[in-house]
Phi, psi and omega in degrees: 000319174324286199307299194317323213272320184298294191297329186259358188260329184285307166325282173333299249246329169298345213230150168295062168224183166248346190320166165169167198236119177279306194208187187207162170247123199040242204217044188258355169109020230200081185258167172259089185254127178263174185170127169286341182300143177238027192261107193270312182277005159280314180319299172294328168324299187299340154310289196289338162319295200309306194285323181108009207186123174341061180287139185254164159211152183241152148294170137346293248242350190260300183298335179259016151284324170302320177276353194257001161286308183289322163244044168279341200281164179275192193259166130285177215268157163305133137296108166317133150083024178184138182238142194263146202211120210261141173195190188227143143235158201262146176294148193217298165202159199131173182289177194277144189297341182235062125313142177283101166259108191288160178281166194232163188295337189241338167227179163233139188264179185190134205250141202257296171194171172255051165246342197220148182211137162280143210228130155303006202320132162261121173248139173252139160329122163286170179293340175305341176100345170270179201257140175343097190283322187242039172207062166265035133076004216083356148089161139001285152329306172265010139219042160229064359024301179305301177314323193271323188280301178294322164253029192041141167099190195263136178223144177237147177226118183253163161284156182267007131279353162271340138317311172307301175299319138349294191283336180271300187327285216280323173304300205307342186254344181305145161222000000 
């Protein structure tokens, strides 16, 4: 990750800008960017040019209204055989986020703001009771699919503790 994050501070640096991505969490696509621009969608421009791929960019101060949305939210009733696992996705382009999103085979929505839609996950169990490494239904993925299909445009979704952590992350850079 060091290199890609190196390879993309090099990219950013061909371009008129200050942006750079200071730091990132594990290998999830999921950076820490300073940057003096307060323009949020010239910023991901300057990302997605850079990364090669559709990018959002949120403030702090923005992912934790989103987090403190999500965890307000109720649970759906308990499922044999599944745990619900709270997350958020985010608008990358596309329409506005609070949309009625019916639930789908892999989450149940919820609406957040209109950048964001809170998120359900079902994860299914093994018998033993933890979750299935080889039945994620798609993952993450297939429900930032889900989103993008019902609200069009591109949406990314993360768990809310890799968000949570993210935001933790993102402090350690504040000054």
């Amino acid at each position: 990750m060091e290199d890609y994050v190196r390879e993309t501070n090099q990219r950013l640096a061909l371009l008129p800008t200050a942006t750079r991505v200071v730091d990132w969490f594990h290998s999830t696509g999921n950076f820490v960017v300073q940057t003096p621009k307060t323009n949020r969608s010239e910023i991901a421009d300057e990302l997605s040019l850079a990364l090669g791929v559709p990018c959002t960019v949120l403030t702090r101060d923005e992912v934790k209204l989103c987090i403190a949305a999500a965890d307000k939210a109720s649970t759906p009733p308990p499922e044999a055989g599944v745990r619900w696992t709270k997350g958020i996705a985010f608008r990358v382009r596309g329409r506005s986020g609070t949309l009625d999103l019916k639930p789908t085979h892999n989450a149940v929505f919820f609406p957040v703001n209109s950048y964001a839609v809170g998120v359900t996950k079902k994860d299914r169990l093994t018998d033993s009771g933890v979750v299935d490494k080889d039945d994620r239904g798609g993952g993450w993925g297939a429900v930032s699919e889900d989103v993008s299909k019902v609200a069009g445009g591109i949406w990314t979704a993360r768990s809310l503790s890799r968000i949570e952590s993210l935001v933790k992350l993102a402090s350690k850079h504040i000054t």
